[in-house]
C-alpha positions as CSV (number, residue, x, y, z in Angstrom):
1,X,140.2,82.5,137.0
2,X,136.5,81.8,136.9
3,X,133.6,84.3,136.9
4,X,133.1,84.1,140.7
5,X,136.9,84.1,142.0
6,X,137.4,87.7,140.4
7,X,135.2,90.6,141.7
8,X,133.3,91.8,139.4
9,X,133.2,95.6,140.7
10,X,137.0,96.0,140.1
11,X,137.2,98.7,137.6
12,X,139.2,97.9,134.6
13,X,138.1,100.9,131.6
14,X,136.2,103.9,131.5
15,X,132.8,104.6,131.1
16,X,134.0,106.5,127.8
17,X,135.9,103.4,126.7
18,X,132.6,101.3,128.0
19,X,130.2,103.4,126.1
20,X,132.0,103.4,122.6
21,X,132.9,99.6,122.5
22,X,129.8,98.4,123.5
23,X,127.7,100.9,121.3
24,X,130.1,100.0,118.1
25,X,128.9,96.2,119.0
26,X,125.2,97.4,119.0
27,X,125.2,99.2,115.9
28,X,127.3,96.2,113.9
29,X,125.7,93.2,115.3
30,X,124.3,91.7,112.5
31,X,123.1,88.2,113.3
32,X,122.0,87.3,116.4
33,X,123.2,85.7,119.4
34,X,126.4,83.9,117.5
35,X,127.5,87.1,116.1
36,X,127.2,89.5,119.4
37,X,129.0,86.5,121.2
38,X,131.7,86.1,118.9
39,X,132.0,90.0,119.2
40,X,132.0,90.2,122.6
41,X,135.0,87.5,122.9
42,X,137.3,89.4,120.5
43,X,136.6,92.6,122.8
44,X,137.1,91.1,126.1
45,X,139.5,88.5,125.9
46,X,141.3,88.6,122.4
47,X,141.3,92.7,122.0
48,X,141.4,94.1,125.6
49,X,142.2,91.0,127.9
50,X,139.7,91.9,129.9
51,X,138.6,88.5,130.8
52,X,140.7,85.1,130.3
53,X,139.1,82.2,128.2
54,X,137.9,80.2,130.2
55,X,135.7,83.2,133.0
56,X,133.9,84.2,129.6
57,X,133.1,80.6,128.7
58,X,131.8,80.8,132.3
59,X,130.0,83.9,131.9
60,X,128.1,82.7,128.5
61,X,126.6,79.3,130.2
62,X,125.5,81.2,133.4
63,X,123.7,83.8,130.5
64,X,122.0,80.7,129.4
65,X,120.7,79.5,132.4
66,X,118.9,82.9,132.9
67,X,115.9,83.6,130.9
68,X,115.8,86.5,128.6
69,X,117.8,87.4,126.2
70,X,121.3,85.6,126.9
71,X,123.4,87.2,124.5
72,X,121.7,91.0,125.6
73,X,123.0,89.3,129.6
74,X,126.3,88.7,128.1
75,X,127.0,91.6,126.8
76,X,125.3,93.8,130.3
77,X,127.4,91.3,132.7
78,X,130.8,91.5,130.7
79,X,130.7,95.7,131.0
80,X,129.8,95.0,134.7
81,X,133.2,93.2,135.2
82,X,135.2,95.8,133.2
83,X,133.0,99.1,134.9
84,X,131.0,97.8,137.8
85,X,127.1,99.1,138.3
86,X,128.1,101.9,135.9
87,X,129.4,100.2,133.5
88,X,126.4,97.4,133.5
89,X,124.4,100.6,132.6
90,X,126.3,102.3,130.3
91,X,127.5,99.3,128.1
92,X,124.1,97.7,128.3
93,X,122.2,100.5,126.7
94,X,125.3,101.1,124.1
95,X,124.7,97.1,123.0
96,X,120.4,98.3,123.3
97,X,119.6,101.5,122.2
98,X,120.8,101.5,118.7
99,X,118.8,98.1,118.1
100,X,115.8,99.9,119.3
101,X,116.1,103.0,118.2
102,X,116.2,101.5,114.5
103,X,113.4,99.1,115.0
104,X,111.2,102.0,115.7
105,X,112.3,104.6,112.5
106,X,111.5,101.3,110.3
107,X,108.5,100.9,112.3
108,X,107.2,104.4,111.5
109,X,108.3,103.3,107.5
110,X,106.8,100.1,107.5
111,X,104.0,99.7,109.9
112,X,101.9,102.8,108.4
113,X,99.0,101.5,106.5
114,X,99.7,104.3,103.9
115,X,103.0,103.2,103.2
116,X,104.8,103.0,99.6
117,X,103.9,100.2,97.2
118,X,107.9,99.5,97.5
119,X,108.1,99.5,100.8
120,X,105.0,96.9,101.4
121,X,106.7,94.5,98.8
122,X,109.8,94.7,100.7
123,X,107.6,94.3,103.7
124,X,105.8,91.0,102.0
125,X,109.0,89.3,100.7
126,X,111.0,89.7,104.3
127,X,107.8,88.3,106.2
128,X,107.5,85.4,103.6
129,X,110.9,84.4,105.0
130,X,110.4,84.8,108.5
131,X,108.7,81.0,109.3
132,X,112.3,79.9,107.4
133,X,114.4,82.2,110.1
134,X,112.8,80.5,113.1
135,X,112.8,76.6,111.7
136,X,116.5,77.7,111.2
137,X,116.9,79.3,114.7
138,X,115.2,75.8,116.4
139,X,117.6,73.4,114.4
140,X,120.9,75.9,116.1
141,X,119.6,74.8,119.2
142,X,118.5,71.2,119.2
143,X,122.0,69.6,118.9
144,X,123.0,71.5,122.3
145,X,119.9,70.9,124.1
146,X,120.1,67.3,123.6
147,X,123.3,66.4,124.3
148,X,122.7,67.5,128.0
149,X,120.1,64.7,128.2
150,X,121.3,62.4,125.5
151,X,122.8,59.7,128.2
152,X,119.5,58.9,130.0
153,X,116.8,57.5,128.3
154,X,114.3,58.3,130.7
155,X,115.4,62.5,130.7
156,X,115.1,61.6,126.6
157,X,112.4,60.7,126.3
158,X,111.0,63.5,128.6
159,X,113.0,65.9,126.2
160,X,111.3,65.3,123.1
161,X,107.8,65.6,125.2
162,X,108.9,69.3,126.7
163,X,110.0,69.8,122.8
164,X,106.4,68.6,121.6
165,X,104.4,70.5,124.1
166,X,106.5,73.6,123.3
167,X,105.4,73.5,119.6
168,X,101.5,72.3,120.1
169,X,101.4,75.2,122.4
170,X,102.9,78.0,120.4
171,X,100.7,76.8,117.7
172,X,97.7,76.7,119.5
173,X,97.7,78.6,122.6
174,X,100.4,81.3,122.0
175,X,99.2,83.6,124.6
176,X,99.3,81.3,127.5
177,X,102.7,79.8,126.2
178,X,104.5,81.3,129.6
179,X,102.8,79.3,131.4
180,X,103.7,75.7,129.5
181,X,107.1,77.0,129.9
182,X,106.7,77.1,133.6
183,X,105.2,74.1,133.8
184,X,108.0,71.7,131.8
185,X,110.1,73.7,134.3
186,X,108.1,72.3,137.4
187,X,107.7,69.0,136.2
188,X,111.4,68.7,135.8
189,X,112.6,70.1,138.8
190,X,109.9,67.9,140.7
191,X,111.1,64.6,138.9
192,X,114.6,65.4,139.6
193,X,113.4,65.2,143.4
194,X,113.5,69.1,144.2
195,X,109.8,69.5,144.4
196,X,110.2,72.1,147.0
197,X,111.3,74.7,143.9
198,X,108.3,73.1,141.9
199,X,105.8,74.0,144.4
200,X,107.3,77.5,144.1
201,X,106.8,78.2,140.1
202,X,103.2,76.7,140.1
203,X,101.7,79.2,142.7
204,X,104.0,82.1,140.8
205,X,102.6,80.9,137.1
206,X,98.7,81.0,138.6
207,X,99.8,85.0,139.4
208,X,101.0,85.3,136.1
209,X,97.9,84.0,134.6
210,X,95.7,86.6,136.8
211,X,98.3,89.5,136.1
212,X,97.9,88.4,132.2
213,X,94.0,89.3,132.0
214,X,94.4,92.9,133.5
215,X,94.0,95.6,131.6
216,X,93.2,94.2,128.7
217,X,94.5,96.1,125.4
218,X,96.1,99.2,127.5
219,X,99.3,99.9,128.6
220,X,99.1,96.9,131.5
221,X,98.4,94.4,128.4
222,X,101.8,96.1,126.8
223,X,103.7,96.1,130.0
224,X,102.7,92.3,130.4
225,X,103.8,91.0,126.7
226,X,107.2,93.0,127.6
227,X,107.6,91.6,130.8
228,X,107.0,87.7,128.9
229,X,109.3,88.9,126.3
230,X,112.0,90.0,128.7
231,X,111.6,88.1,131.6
232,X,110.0,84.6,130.9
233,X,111.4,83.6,127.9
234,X,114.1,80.6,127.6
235,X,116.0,79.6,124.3
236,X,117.2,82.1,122.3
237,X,115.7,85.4,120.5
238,X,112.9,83.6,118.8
239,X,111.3,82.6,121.6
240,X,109.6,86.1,122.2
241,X,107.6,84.6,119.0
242,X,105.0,83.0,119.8
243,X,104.9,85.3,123.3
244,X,104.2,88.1,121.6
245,X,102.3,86.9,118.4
246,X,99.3,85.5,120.3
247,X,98.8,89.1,122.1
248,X,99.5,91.6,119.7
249,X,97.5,90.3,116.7
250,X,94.7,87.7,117.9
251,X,94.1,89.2,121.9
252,X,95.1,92.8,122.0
253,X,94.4,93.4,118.0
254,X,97.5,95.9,117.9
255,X,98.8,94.5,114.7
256,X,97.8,92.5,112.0
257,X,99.4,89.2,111.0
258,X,100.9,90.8,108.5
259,X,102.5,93.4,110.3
260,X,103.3,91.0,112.9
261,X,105.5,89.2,110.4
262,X,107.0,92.9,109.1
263,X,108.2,93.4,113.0
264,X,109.3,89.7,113.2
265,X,111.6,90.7,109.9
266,X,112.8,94.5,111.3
267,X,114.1,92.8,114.3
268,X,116.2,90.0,112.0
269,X,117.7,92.7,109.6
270,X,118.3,95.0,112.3
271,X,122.0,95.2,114.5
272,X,121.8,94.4,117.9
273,X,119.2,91.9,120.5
274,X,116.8,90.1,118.6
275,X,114.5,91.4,121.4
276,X,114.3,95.0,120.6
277,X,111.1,93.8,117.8
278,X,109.1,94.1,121.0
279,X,109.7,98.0,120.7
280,X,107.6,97.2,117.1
281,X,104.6,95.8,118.6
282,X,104.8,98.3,121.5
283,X,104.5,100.9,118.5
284,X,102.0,99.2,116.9
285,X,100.1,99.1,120.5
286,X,100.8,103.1,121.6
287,X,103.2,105.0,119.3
288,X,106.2,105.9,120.3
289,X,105.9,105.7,123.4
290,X,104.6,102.6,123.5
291,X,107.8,101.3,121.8
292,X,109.7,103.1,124.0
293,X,108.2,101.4,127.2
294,X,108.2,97.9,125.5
295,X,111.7,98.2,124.8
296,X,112.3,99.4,128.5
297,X,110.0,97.2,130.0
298,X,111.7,93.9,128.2
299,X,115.1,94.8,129.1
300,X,114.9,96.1,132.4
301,X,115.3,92.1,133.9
302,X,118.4,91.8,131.7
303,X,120.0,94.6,133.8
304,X,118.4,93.3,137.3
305,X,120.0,90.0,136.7
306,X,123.1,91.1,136.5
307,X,123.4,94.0,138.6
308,X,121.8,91.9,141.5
309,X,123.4,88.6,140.8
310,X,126.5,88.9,139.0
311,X,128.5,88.2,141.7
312,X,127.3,84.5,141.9
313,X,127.5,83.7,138.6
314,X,129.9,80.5,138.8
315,X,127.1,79.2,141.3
316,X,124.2,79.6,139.1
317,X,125.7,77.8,136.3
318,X,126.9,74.6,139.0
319,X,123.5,75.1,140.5
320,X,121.4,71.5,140.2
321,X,118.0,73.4,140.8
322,X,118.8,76.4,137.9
323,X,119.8,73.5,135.8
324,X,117.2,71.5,136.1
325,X,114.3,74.2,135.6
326,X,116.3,74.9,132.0
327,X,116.4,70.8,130.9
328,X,112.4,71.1,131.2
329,X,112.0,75.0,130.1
330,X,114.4,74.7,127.5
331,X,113.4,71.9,125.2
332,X,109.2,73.6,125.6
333,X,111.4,77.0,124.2
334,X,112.6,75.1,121.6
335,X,109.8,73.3,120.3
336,X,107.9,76.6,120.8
337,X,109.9,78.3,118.4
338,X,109.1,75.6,115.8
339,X,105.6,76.3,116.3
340,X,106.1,80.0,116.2
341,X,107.4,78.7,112.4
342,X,103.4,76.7,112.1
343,X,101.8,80.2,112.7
344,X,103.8,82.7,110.9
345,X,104.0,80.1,107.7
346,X,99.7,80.2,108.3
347,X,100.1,83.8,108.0
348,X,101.2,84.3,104.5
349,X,98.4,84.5,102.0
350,X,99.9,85.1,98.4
351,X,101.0,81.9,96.2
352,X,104.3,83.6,95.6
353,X,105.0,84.1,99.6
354,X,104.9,80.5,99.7
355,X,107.6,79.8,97.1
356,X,109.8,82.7,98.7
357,X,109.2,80.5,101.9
358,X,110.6,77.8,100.5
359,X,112.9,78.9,98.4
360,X,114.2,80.7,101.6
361,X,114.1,77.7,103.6
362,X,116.3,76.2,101.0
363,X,118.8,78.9,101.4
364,X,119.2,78.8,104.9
365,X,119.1,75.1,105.9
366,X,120.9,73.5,102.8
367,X,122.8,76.2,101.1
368,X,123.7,77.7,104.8
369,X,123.6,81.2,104.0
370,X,123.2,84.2,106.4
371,X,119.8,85.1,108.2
372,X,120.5,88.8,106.9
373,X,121.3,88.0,103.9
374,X,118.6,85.8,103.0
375,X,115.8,88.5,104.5
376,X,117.5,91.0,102.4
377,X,116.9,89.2,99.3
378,X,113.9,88.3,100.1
379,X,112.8,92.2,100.7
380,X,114.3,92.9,97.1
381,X,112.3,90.1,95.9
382,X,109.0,91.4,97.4
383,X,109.8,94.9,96.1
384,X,110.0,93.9,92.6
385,X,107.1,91.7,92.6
386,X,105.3,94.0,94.3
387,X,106.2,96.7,90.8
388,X,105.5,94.2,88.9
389,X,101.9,94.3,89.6
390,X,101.3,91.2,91.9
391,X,99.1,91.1,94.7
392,X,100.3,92.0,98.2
393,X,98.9,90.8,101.5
């Protein structure tokens, strides 16, 4: 049976049962997307048989047609179908909170200025292998990208332009990099002859633009990197990147590059959505309670999604417009993760950063070890160089 035959509101486990399986997948999620969906399969269709093969395949592309954090939608629209409205709620902030309640006690560790020697080499040595994590996120999501385009030459060939406008503009113009997003998206959906939709995004990414200049610095500035984070981001965790890199340290001035790099690393090492570093630079920005509403702000479209939608998710995915906007916005997500790798390599400043980069990007793309693993020997690394007298950044 596929997502849309079976209603979704039929009530299959408690709120109790909800709440502790989908918190026990937020606090041992280690690894990203591939990890919370293989986690979410063994609960629902191997553990509980709460959904046959073939609905949650179904569920997992219409995830990735939506922007935002796919495997965070996964996880909110698979305790929908075993709870309902309820249950989207209550399993949703299980798979959240932990993530982000986490990110912020290493936030108050690591983002003090007074903090331990230890605990800034740690710092150092994780951010050195950040630029590694996200050339290694990119190259996960090439192969599938292409293959959706790989028998036309002309949608190649526009491909690999979405995927070099993505990087240029991360590198260069990271705070407007919504909007190049949009725009791939547009184009797309125009030249597969549905310029009706295209017409619709461009006069919605002009408002964008305008709401993106408001306030700038406060609590509207935070509300708006959120909303990007949460909202307007297509390709996987590492997107919210260069979204949020471009505001925080070279508009707003909330963080330093360095500290930018320690949030990018918090969120990596952490259980749970990849997202939930947004609850770092919200700190970073207002406290705690700036973290808090970041974290709230980003997630919030994640639950309206599915709580408004979930119903028709078997049309979105067989939806030719939805599909179209992602073969534009997707490749520009990519290739803007690869520039997100351009500026957070630029950020590192000590000669031994640089051959933890590499010797990290060694790790990861040829010797294929974990993203966890790798950060955490990298951390251990930067702690005892950083006893050992070297300079920190």
């Amino acid at each position: 049976m596929t997502v849309g035959a079976e209603q979704p509101a039929q009530k299959r486990a408690s709120l109790v049962t909800v709440a502790r399986e989908w918190a026990r997948i937020g606090v041992t999620g280690f690894g990203g997307p591939p990890a919370h969906i293989a986690l979410l399969r063994e609960l629902m269709v191997d553990r509980k048989a709460w959904m046959d093969a073939r609905s949650f395949q179904d569920a997992n592309a219409a995830c990735g047609l939506l922007p935002g954090p796919a495997s965070t939608q996964l996880a909110i629209f698979c305790a929908y179908r075993v709870g309902g409205p309820a249950g989207a709620i209550v399993g949703g902030l299980g798979f959240i909170v932990p993530a982000v309640v986490l990110i912020l006690l290493l936030s108050l560790l690591f983002l003090q200025h007074s903090s331990p020697l230890w605990v800034r080499g740690a710092g150092a040595g994780a951010s050195a292998a950040v630029a590694a994590v996200a050339v290694h996120a990119a190259r996960g999501l090439v192969r599938p990208s292409y293959e959706r385009v790989r028998e036309s030459h002309p949608r190649r060939v526009r491909w690999i332009a979405y995927l070099a406008a993505g990087t240029a503009a991360a590198a260069l113009i990271g705070p407007y990099l919504v909007l190049l997003l949009l725009a791939c998206a547009a184009i797309e959906l125009s030249l597969q002859r549905r310029p009706w939709v295209a017409a619709v995004v461009e006069p919605a990414s002009f408002g964008m633009l305008v709401l993106a200049v408001v306030a700038p610095g406060g609590i509207g500035a935070l509300v708006w990197t959120a909303f990007k984070v949460g909202a307007l981001s297509f390709g996987g965790g590492f997107v919210i990147i260069p979204l949020m890199q471009g505001d925080a340290v070279h508009v707003y001035h909330w963080m330093t590059n360095a500290e930018f790099l320690n949030a990018v690393a918090l969120g990596q090492i952490t259980p749970g959505p990849v997202v939930a570093t947004v609850a770092a630079v919200g700190y970073s920005a207002h406290g705690l309670t700036g973290g808090a509403l970041a974290a709230l702000v980003a997630f919030s479209p994640s639950f309206s999604f599915i709580l408004l939608g979930g119903r028709r998710f078997e049309r979105l995915r067989q939806n030719p417009n939805a599909r179209a906007f992602l073969d534009g916005a997707g490749p520009a997500a990519i290739g803007a993760i690869l520039g997100a790798a351009i500026t957070l390599a630029a950020a590192l400043h000590q000669a031994w950063q640089f051959g933890l980069l590499a010797a990290a990007t060694l790790a990861l793309l040829t010797l294929k070890r974990g993203v966890v693993q790798t950060l955490l020997i990298a951390a251990t690394i930067g702690v005892i160089v950083a006893l050992a007298g070297a300079p920190l950044p």
